[in-house]
C-alpha positions as YAML, in Angstrom:
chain: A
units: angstrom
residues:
- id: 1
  name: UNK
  ca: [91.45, 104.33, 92.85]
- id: 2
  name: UNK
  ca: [93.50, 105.23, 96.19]
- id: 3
  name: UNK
  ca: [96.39, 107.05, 94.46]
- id: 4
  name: UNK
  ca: [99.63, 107.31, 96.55]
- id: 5
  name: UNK
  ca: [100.93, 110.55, 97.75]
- id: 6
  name: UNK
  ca: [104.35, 112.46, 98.32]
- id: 7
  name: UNK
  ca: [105.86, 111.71, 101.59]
- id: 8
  name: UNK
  ca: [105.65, 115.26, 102.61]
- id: 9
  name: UNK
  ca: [102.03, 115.77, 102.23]
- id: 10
  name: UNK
  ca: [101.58, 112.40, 104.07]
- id: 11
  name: UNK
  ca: [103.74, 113.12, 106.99]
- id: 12
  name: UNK
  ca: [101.55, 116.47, 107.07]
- id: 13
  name: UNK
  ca: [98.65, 114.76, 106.84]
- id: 14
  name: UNK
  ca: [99.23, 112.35, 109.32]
- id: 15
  name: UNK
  ca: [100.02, 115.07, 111.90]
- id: 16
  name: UNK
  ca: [97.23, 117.23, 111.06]
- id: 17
  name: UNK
  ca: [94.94, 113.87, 111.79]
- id: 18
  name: UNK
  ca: [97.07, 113.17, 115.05]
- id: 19
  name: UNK
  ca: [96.70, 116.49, 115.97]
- id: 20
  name: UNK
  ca: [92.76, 117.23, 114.93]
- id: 21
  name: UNK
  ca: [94.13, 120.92, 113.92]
- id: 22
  name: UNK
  ca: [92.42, 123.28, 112.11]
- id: 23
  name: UNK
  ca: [92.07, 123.89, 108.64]
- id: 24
  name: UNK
  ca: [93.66, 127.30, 107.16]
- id: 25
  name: UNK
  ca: [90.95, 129.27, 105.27]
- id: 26
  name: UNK
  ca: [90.84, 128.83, 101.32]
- id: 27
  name: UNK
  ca: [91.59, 131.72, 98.96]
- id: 28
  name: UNK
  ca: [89.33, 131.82, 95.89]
- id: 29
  name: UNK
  ca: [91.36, 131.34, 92.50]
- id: 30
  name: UNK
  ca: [90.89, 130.39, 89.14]
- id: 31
  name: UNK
  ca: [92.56, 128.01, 86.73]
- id: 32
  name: UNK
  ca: [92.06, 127.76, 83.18]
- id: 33
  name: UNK
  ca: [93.08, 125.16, 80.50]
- id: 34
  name: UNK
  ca: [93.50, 126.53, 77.37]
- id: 35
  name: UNK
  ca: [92.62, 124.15, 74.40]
- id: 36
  name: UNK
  ca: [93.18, 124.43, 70.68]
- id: 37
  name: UNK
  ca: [92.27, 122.15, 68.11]
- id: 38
  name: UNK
  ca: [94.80, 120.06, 66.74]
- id: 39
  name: UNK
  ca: [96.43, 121.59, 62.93]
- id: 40
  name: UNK
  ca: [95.96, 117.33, 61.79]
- id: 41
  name: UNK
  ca: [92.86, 117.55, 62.73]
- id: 42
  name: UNK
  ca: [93.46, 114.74, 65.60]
- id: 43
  name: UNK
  ca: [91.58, 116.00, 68.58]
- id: 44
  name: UNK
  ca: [92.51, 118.79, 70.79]
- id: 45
  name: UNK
  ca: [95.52, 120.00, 72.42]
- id: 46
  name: UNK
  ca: [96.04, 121.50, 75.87]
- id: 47
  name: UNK
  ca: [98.71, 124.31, 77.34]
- id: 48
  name: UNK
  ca: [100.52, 123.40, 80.51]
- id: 49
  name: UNK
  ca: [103.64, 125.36, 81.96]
- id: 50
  name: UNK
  ca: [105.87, 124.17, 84.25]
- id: 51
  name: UNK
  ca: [106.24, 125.70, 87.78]
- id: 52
  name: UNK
  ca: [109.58, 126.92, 88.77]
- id: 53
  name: UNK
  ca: [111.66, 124.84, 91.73]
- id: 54
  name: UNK
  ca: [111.20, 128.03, 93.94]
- id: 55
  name: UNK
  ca: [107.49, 128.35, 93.70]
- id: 56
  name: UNK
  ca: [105.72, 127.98, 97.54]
- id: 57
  name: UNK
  ca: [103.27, 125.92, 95.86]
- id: 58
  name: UNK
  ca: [103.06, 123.22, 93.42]
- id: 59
  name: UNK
  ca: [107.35, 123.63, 92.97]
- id: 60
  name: UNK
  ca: [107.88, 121.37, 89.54]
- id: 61
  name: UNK
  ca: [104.27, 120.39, 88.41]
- id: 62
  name: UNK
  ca: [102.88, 120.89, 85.38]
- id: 63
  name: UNK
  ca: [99.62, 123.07, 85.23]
- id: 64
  name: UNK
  ca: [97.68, 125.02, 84.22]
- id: 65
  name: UNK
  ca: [97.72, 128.97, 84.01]
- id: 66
  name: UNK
  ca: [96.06, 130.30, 86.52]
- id: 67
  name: UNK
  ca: [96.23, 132.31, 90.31]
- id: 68
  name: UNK
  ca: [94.04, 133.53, 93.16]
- id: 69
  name: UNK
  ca: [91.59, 135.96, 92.75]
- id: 70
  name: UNK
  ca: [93.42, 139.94, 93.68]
- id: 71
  name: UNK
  ca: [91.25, 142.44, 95.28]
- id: 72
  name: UNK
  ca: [91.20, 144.66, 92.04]
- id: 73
  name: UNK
  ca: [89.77, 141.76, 90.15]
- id: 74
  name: UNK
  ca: [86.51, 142.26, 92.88]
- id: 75
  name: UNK
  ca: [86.44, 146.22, 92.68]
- id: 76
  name: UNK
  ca: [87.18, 147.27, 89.53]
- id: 77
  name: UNK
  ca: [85.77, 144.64, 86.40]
- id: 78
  name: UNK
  ca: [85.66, 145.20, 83.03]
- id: 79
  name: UNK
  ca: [83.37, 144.68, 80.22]
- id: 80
  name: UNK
  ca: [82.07, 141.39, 78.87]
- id: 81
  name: UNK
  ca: [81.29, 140.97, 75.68]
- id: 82
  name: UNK
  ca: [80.03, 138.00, 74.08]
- id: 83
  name: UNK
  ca: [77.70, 137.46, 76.64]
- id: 84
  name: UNK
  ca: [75.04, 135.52, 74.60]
- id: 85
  name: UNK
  ca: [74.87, 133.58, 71.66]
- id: 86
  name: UNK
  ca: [72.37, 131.98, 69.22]
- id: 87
  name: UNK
  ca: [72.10, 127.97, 68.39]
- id: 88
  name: UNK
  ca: [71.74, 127.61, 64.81]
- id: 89
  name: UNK
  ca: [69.79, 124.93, 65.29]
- id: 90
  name: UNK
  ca: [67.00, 125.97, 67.45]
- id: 91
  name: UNK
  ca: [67.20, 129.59, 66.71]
- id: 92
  name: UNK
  ca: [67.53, 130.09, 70.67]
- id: 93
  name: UNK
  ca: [69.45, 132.59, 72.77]
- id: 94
  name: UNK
  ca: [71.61, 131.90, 75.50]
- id: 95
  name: UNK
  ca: [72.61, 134.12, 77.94]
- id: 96
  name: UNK
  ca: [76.51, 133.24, 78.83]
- id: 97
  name: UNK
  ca: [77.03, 135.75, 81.27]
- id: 98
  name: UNK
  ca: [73.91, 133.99, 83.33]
- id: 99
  name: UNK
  ca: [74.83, 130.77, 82.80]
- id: 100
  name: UNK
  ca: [78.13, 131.57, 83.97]
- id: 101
  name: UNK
  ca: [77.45, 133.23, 86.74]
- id: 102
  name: UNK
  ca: [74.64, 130.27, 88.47]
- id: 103
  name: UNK
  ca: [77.60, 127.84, 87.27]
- id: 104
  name: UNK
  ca: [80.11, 129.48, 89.54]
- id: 105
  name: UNK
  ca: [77.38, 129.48, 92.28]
- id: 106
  name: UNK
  ca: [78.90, 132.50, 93.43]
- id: 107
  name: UNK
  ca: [77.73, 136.49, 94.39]
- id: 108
  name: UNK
  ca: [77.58, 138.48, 90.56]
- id: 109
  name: UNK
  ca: [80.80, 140.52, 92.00]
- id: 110
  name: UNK
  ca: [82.86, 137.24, 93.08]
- id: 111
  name: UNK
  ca: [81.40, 135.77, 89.50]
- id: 112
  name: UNK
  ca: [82.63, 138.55, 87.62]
- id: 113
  name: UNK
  ca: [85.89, 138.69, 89.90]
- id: 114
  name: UNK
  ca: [86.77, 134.92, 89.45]
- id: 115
  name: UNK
  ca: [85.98, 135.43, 85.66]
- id: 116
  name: UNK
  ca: [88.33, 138.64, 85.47]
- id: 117
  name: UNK
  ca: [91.43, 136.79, 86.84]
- id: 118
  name: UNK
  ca: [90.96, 133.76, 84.38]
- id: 119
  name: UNK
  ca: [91.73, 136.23, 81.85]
- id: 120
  name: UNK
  ca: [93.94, 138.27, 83.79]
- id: 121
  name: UNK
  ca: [96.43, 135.22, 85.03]
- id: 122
  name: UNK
  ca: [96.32, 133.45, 81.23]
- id: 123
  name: UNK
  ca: [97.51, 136.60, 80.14]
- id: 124
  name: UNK
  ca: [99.85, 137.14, 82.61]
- id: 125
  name: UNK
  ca: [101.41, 133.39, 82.65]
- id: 126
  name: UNK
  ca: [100.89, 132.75, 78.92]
- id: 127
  name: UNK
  ca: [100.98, 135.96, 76.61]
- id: 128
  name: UNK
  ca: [97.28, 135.21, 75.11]
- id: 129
  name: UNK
  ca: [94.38, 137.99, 76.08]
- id: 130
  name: UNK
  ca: [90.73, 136.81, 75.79]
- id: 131
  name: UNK
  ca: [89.69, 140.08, 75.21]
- id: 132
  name: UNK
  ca: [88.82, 141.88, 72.08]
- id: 133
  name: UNK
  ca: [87.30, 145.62, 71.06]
- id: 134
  name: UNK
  ca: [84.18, 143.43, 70.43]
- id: 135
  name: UNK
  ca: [82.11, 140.47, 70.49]
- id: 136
  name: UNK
  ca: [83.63, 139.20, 67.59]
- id: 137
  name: UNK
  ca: [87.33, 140.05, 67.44]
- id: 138
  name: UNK
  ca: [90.06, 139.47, 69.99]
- id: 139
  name: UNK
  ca: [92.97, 142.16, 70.44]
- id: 140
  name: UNK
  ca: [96.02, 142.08, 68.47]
- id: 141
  name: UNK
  ca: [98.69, 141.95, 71.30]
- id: 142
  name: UNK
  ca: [102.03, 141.66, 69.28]
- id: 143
  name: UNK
  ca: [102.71, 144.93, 69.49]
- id: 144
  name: UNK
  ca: [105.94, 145.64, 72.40]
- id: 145
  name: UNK
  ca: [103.91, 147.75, 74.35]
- id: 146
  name: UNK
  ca: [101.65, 145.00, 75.83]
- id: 147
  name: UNK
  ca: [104.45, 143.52, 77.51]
- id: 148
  name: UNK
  ca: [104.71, 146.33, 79.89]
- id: 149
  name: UNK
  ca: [101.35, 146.01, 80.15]
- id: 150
  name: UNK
  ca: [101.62, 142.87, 81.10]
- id: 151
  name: UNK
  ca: [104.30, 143.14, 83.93]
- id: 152
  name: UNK
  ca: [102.09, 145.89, 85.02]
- id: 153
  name: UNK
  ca: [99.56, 143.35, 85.67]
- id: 154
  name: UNK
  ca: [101.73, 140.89, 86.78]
- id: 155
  name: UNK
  ca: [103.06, 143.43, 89.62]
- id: 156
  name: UNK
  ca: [99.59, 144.40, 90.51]
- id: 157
  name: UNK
  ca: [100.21, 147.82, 89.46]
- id: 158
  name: UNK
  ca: [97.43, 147.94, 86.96]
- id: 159
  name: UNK
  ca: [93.74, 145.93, 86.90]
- id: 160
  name: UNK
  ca: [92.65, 144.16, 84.45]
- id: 161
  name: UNK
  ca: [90.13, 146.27, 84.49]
- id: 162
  name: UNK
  ca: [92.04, 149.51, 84.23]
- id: 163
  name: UNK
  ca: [93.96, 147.87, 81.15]
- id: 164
  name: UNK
  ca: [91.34, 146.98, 78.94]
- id: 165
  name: UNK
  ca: [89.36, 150.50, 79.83]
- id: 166
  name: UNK
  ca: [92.67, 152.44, 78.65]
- id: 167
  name: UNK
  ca: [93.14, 149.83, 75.28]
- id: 168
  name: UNK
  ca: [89.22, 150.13, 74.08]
- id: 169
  name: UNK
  ca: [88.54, 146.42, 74.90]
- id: 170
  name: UNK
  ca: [86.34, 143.80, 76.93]
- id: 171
  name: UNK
  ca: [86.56, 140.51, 78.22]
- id: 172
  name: UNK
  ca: [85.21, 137.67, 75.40]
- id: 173
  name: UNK
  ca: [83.80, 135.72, 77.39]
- id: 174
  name: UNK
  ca: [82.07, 133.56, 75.34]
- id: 175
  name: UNK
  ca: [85.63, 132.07, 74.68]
- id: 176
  name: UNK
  ca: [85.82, 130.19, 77.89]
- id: 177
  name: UNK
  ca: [83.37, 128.29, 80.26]
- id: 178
  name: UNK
  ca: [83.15, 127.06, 84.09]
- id: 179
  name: UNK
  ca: [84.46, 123.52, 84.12]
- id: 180
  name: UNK
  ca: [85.20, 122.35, 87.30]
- id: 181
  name: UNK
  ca: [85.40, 123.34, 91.35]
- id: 182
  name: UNK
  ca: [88.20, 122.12, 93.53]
- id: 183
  name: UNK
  ca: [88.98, 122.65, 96.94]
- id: 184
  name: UNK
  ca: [92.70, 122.36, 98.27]
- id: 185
  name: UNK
  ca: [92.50, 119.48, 101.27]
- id: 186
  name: UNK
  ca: [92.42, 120.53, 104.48]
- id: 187
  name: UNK
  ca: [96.03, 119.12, 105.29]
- id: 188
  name: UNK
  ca: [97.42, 121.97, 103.32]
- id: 189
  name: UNK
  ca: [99.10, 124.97, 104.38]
- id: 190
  name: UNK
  ca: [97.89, 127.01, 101.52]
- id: 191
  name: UNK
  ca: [94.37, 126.44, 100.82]
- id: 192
  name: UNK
  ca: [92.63, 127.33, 97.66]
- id: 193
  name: UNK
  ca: [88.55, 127.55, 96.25]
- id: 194
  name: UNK
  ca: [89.70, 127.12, 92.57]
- id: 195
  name: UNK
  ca: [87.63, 127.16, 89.77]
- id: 196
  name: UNK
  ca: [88.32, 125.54, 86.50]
- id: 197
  name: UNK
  ca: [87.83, 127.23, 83.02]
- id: 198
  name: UNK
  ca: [88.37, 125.70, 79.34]
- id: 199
  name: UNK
  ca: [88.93, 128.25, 76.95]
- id: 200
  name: UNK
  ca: [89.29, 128.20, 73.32]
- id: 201
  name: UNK
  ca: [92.37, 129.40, 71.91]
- id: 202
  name: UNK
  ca: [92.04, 132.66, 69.93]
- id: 203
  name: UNK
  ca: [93.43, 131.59, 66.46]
- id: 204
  name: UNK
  ca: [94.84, 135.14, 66.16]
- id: 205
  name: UNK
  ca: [97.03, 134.98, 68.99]
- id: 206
  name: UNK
  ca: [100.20, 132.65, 69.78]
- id: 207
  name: UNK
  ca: [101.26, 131.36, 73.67]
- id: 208
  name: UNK
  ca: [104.87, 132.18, 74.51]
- id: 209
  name: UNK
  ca: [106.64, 131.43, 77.45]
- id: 210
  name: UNK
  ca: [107.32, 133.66, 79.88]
- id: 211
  name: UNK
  ca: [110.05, 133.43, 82.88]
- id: 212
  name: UNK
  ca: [109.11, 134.08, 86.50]
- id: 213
  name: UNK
  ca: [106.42, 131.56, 87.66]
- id: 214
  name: UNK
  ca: [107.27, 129.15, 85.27]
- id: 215
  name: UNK
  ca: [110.12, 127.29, 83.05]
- id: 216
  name: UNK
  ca: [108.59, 125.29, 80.69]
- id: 217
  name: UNK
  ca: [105.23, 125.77, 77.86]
- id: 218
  name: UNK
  ca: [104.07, 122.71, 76.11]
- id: 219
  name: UNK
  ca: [100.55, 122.34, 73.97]
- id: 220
  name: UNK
  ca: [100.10, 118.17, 74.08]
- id: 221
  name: UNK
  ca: [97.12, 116.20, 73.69]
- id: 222
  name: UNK
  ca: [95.44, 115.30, 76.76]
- id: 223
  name: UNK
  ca: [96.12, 111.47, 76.15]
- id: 224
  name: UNK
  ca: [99.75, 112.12, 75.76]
- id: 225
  name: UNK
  ca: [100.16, 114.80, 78.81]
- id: 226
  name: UNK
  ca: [98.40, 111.50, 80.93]
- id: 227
  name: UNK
  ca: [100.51, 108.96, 79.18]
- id: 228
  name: UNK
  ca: [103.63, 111.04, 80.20]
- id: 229
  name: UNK
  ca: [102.24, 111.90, 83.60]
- id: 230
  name: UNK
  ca: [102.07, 108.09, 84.20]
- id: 231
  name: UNK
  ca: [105.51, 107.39, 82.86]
- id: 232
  name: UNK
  ca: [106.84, 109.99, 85.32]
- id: 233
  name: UNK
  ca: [107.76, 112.61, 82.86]
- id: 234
  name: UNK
  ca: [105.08, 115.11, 83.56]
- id: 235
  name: UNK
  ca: [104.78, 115.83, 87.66]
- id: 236
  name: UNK
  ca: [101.16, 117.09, 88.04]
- id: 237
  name: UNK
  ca: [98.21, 117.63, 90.83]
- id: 238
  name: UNK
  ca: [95.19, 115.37, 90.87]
- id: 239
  name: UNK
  ca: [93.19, 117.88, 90.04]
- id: 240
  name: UNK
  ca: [94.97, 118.18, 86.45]
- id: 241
  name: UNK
  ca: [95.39, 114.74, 85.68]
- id: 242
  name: UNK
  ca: [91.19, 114.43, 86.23]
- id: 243
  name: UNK
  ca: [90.63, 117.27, 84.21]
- id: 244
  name: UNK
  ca: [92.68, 116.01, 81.10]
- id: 245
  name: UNK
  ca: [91.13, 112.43, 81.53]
- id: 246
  name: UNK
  ca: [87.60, 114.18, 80.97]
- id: 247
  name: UNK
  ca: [88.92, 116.85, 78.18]
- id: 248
  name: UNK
  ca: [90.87, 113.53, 76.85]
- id: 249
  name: UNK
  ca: [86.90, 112.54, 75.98]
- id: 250
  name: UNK
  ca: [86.49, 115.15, 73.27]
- id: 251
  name: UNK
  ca: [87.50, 115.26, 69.74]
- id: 252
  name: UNK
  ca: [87.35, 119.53, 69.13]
- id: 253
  name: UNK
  ca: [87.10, 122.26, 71.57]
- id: 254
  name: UNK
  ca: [83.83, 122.71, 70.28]
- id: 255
  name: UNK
  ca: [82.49, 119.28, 71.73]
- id: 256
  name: UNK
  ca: [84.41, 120.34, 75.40]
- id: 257
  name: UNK
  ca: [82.57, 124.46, 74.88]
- id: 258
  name: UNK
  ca: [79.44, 122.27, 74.56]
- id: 259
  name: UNK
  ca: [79.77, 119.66, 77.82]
- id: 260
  name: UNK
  ca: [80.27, 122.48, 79.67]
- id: 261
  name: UNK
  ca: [76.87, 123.57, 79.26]
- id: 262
  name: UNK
  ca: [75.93, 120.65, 81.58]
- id: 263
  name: UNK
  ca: [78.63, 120.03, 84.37]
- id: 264
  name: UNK
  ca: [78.13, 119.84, 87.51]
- id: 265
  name: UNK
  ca: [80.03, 122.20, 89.43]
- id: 266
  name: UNK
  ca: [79.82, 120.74, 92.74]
- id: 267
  name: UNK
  ca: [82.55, 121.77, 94.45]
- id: 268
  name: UNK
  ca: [85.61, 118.43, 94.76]
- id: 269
  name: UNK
  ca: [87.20, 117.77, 98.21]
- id: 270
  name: UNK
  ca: [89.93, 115.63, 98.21]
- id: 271
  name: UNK
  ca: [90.74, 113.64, 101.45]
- id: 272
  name: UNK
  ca: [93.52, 112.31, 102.43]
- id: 273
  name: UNK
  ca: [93.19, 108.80, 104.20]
- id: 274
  name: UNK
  ca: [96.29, 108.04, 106.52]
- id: 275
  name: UNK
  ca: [96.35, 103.81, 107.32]
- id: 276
  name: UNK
  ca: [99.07, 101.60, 108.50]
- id: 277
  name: UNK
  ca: [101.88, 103.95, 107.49]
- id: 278
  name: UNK
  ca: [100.13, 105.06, 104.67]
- id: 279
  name: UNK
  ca: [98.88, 107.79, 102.90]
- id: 280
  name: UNK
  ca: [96.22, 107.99, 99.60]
- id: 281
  name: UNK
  ca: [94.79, 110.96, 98.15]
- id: 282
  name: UNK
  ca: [91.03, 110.00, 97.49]
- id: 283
  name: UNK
  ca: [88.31, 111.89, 95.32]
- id: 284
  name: UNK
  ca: [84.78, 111.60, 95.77]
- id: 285
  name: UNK
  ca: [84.39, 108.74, 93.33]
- id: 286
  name: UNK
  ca: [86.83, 106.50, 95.20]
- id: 287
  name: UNK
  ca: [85.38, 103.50, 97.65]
- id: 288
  name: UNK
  ca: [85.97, 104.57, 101.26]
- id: 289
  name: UNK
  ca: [85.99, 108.09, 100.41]
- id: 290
  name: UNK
  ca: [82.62, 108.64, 102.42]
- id: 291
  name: UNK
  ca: [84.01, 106.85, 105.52]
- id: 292
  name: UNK
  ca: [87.24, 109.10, 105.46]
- id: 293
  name: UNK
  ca: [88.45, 110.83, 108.33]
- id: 294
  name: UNK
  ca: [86.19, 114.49, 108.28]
- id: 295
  name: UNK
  ca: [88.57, 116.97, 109.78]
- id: 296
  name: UNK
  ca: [87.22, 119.95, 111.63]
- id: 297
  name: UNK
  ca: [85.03, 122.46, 109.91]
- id: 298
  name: UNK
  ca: [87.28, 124.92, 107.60]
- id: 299
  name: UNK
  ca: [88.14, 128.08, 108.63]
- id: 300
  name: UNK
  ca: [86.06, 131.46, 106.65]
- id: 301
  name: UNK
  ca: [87.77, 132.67, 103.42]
- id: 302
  name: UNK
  ca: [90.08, 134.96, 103.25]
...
């Protein structure tokens, strides 16, 4: 389905298609939708914050947390722990820091990087830590002092890295897998390589919202996020209305831990197809996405 798109983007779009300019380079980032299952016992239930009306990008939309990957995140990394698990019913180990790292399709370092700032911007735009002294505990962060901590971060005074050295801790990443890839259309001005994460919801710790980047924290189930989206109460990006109609598949974050296992993490290019006044936003499932206007090869990242 051709969905329509804001009259700025299409103007831009239609000039950069006049025009035949040339991409901007992408930044890689990271995005992660945090999922808890529901107290009823109804399914599973999603956080999305609002952006603020002054943000450069994505003013007003409802998303998920998440930023671009900061040079500390790529030069000084943490510890992982919970890096494999057993199935209980094959008595076979998996290795989640592998897996994770061929899912990504990335260098180990830019793995480990784009891993580091999933935790690092959740924490940041959220209040929750998926960290923990060990592979089976996740830090207590109710105590006052994290919130300086947390600003620290925030004001790229202090790496995740640094942080969790100085508190005894290590990234759980068993708690979160790759989802999703998806690349910022060429029309853009700001460009970005993001990858999706789901994480589960550390049942120790609580989301709060936090002013700056964003106004607004709601947990919703993906079918009513989409049912509001579509009544035009919820403004979001394509990319997070497709990823709560797959997560709206899945009864418990278990089940969405599990299809992660096999997605295909190929990476999503939007296109933006400008016809007789026109503009639609089309995804690589839509008809006439393959005979789309191919703009001119991207520029390197930066």
């Amino acid at each position: 389905m051709r969905q329509p798109v804001p009259p700025d983007l299409a103007r831009r779009a239609a000039a950069f298609q006049a025009g035949h300019s040339q991409p901007v380079a992408t930044r890689d980032a990271a995005t992660v939708a945090l999922l808890r299952d529901a107290e009823n016992g109804t399914g599973i239930q999603v956080c999305l914050l609002r952006r603020v009306s002054t943000m450069a990008f994505a003013a007003g939309m409802h998303v998920f947390p998440g930023g671009t990957v900061d040079p500390a995140d790529v030069t000084a990394q943490p510890r992982w722990f919970g890096t494999s698990e057993t199935n209980v019913e094959t008595d076979v180990e998996t290795d989640i820091e592998a897996d994770i790292v061929t899912a990504l399709d990335a260098e180990p370092a830019l793995a480990r990087a784009l891993v580091s700032a999933a935790v690092r911007e959740t924490f940041e735009e959220s209040g929750v830590l998926l960290a923990g002294p060990d592979a089976d505990s996740v830090a207590d962060v109710t105590d006052p002092s994290w919130e300086a901590d947390r600003l620290a971060l925030e004001k790229r005074q202090l790496s995740m890295a640094a942080l969790l050295a100085r508190r005894g801790l290590g990234l759980r990443v068993d708690l979160l897998r790759p989802w999703a890839r998806w690349v910022t259309p060429e029309v853009e001005p700001r460009r970005y390589d993001t990858r999706f994460f789901i994480a589960a919801m550390p049942v120790e710790q609580r989301t709060r919202p936090i002013p700056g980047e964003s106004d607004r924290l709601l947990w919703l189930s993906p079918a009513t996020a989409l049912a509001e989206h579509l009544a035009g109460q919820l403004a979001m990006l394509p990319p997070t209305v497709h990823t709560l109609r797959e997560l709206a598949e899945h009864a418990s974050v278990a089940s969405v831990l599990t299809a992660a296992r096999i997605r295909d993490l190929s990476p999503v290019r939007p296109k933006i197809l400008v016809r007789d006044g026109e503009a639609h936003l089309l995804l690589p499932h839509d008809d006439g996405y393959d005979h789309a206007p191919t703009p001119p090869a991207s520029a390197p990242k930066r």
